[in-house]
ZANU-396451 format. One record per atom (N, C-alpha, C, CB): x, y, z; chain; residue number from 0; residue in one letter; atom name. Coordinates in steps of 0.2 Angstrom, whole numbers. Atoms other than C-alpha are relative to their C-alpha. Glycine has a CB too. Example, Ala and Ser with C-alpha at 12.3 -4.5 7.8 and 13.67 -1.06 7.14 Angstrom:
      X      Y      Z  c    k  r   a
      4     -6      0  A    0  A   N
     62    -22     39  A    0  A  CA
      4      6      0  A    0  A   C
     -5      0      6  A    0  A  CB
     -4     -6     -1  A    1  S   N
     68     -5     36  A    1  S  CA
     -4      5      3  A    1  S   C
      2      2     -7  A    1  S  CB
This chain:
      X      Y      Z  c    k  r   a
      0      6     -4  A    0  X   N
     49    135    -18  A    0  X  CA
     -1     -6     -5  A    0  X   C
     -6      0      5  A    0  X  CB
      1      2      5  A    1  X   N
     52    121    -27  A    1  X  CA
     -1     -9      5  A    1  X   C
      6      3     -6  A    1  X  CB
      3      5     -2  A    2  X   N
     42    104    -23  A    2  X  CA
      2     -7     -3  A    2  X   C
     -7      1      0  A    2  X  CB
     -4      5      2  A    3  X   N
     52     87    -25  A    3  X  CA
     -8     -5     -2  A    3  X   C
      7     -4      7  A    3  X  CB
      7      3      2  A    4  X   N
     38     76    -35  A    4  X  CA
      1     -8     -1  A    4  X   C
     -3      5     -9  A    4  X  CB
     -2      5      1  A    5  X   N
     37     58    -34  A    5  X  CA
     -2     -5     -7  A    5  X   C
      0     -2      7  A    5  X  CB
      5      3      6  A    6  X   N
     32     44    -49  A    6  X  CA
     -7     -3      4  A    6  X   C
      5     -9     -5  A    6  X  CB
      3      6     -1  A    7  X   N
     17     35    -47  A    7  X  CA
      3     -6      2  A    7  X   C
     -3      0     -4  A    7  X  CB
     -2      9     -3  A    8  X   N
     16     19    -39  A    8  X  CA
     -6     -6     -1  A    8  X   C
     -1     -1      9  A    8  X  CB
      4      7      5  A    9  X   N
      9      3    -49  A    9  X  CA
     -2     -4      7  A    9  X   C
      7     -7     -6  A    9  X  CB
      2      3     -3  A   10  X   N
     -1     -5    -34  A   10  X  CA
      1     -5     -4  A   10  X   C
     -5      2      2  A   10  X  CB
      0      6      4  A   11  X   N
     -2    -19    -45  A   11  X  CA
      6     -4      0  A   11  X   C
     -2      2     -5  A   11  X  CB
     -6      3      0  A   12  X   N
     17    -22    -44  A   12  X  CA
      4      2      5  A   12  X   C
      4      1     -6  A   12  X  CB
     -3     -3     -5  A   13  X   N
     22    -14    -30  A   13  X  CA
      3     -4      6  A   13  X   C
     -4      3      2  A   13  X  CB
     -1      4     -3  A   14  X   N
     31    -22    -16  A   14  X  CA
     -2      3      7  A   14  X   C
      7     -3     -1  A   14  X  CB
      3     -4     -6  A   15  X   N
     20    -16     -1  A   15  X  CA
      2     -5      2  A   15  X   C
     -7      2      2  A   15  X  CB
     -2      3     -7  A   16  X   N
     22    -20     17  A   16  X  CA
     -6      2      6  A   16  X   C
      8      4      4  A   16  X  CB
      3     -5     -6  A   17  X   N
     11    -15     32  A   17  X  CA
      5      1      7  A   17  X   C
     -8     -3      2  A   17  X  CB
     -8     -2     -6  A   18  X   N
     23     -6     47  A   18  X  CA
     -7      7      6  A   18  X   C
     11      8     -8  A   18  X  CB
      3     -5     -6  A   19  X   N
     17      4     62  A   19  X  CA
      1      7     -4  A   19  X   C
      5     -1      8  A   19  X  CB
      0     -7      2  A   20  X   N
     11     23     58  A   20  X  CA
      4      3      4  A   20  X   C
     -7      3      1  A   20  X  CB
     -5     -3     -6  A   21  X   N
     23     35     65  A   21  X  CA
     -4      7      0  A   21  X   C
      9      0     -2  A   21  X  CB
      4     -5      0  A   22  X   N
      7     48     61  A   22  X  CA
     -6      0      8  A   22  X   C
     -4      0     -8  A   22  X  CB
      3      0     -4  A   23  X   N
     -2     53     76  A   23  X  CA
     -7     -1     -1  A   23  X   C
      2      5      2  A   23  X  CB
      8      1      2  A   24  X   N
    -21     46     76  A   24  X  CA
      0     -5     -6  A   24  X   C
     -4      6     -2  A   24  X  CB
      1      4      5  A   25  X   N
    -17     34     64  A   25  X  CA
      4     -6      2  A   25  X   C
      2      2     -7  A   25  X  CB
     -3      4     -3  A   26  X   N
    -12     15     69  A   26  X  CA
      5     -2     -4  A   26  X   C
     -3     -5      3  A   26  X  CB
     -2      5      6  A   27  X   N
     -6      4     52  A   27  X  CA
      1      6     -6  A   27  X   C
     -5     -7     -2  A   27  X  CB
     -1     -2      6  A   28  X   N
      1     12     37  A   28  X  CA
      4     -5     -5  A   28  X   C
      4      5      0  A   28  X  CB
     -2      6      4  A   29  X   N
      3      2     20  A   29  X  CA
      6      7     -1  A   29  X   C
     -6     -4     -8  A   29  X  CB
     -4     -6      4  A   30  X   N
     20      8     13  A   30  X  CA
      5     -5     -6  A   30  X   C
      7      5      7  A   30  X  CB
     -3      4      7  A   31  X   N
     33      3     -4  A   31  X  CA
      5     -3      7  A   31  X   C
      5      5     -9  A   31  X  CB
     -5      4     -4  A   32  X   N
     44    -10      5  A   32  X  CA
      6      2     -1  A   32  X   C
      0     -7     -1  A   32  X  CB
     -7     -4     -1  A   33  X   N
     62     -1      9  A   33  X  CA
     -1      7     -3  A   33  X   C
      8     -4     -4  A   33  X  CB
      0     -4      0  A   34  X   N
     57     14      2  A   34  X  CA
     -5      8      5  A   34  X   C
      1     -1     -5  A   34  X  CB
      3     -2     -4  A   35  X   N
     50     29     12  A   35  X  CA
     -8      6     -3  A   35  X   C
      6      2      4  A   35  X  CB
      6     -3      3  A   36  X   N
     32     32      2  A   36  X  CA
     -5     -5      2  A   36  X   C
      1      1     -9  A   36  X  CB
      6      3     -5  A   37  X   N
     18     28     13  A   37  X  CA
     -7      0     -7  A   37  X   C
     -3      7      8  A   37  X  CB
      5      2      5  A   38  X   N
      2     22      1  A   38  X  CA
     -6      0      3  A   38  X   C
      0     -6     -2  A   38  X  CB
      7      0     -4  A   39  X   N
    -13     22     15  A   39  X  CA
      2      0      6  A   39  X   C
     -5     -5      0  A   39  X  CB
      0      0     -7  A   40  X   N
    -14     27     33  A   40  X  CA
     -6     -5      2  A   40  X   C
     -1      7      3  A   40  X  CB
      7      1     -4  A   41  X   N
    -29     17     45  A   41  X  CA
      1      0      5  A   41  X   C
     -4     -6      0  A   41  X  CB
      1      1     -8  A   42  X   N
    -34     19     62  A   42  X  CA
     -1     -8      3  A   42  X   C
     -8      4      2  A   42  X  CB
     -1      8     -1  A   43  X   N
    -35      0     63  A   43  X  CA
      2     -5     -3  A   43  X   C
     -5     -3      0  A   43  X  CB
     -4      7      5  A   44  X   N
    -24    -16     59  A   44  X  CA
     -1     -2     -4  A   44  X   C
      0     -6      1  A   44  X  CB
      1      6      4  A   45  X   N
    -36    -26     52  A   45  X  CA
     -3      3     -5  A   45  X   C
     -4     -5      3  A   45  X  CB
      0     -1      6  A   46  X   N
    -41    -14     39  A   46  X  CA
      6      1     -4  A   46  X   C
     -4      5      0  A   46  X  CB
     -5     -2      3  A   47  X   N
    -24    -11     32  A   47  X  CA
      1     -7     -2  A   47  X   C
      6      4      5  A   47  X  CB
      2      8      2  A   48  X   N
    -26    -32     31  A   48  X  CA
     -4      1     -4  A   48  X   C
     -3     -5      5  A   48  X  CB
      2     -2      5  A   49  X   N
    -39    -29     22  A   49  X  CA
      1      3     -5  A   49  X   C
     -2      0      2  A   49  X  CB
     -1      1      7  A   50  X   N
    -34    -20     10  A   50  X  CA
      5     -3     -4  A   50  X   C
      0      5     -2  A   50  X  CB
     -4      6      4  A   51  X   N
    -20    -30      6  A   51  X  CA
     -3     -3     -2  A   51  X   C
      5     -3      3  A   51  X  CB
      3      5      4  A   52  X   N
    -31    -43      4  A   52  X  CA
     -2      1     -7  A   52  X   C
     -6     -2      4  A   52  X  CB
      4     -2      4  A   53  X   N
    -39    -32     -8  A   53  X  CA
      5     -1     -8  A   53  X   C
     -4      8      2  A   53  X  CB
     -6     -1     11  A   54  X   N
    -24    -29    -21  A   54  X  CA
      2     -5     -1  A   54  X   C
     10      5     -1  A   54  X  CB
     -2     10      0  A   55  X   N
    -18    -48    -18  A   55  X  CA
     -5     -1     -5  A   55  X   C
     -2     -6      8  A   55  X  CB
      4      2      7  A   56  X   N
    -35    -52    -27  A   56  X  CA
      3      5     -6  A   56  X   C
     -8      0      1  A   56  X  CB
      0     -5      7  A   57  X   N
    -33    -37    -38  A   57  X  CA
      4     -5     -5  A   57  X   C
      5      8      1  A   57  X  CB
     -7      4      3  A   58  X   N
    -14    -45    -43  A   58  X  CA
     -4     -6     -3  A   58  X   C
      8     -2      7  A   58  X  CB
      0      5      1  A   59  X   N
    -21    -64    -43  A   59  X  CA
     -7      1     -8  A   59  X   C
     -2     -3      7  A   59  X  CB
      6      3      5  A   60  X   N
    -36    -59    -55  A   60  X  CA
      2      4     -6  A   60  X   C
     -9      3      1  A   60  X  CB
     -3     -2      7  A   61  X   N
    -24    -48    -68  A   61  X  CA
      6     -8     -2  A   61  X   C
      6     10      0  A   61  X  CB
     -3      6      0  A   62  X   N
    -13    -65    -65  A   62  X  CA
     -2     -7     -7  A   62  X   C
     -1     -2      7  A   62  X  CB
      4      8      3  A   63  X   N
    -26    -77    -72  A   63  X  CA
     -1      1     -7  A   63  X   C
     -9     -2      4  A   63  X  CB
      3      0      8  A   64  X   N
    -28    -80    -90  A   64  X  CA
     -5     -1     -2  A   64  X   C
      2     -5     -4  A   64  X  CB
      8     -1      2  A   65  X   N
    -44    -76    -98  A   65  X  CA
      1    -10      0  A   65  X   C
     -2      6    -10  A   65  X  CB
      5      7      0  A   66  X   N
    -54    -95   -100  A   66  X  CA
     -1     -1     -7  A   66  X   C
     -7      1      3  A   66  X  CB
């Protein structure tokens, strides 16, 4: 059996989206934008907001030049 293996995904550069789950018991899934590799299921909206919020900072604080 031979198992198709995908690359990793650079959160960090990635062009997420959040899109309705099409998994049963799960509401919101983060996925790469036009391609079909899901990154996180949640049972609720506003956590799948949340963590966007979270990689946004992530990105904004490898953004900022040291001081």
């Amino acid at each position: 059996m031979s198992r198709h293996k995908f690359p990793p995904v650079d959160l960090m550069t990635a062009d997420l989206e959040i899109v309705s789950s099409i998994y049963e018991g799960w509401s919101t899934a983060i996925m790469v934008k036009g391609e079909p590799r899901t990154i996180a299921l949640f049972r609720e909206y506003a956590d799948a907001v949340q963590a966007m919020a979270m990689l946004a900072a992530g990105r904004a604080a490898l953004e900022t030049p040291d001081a």
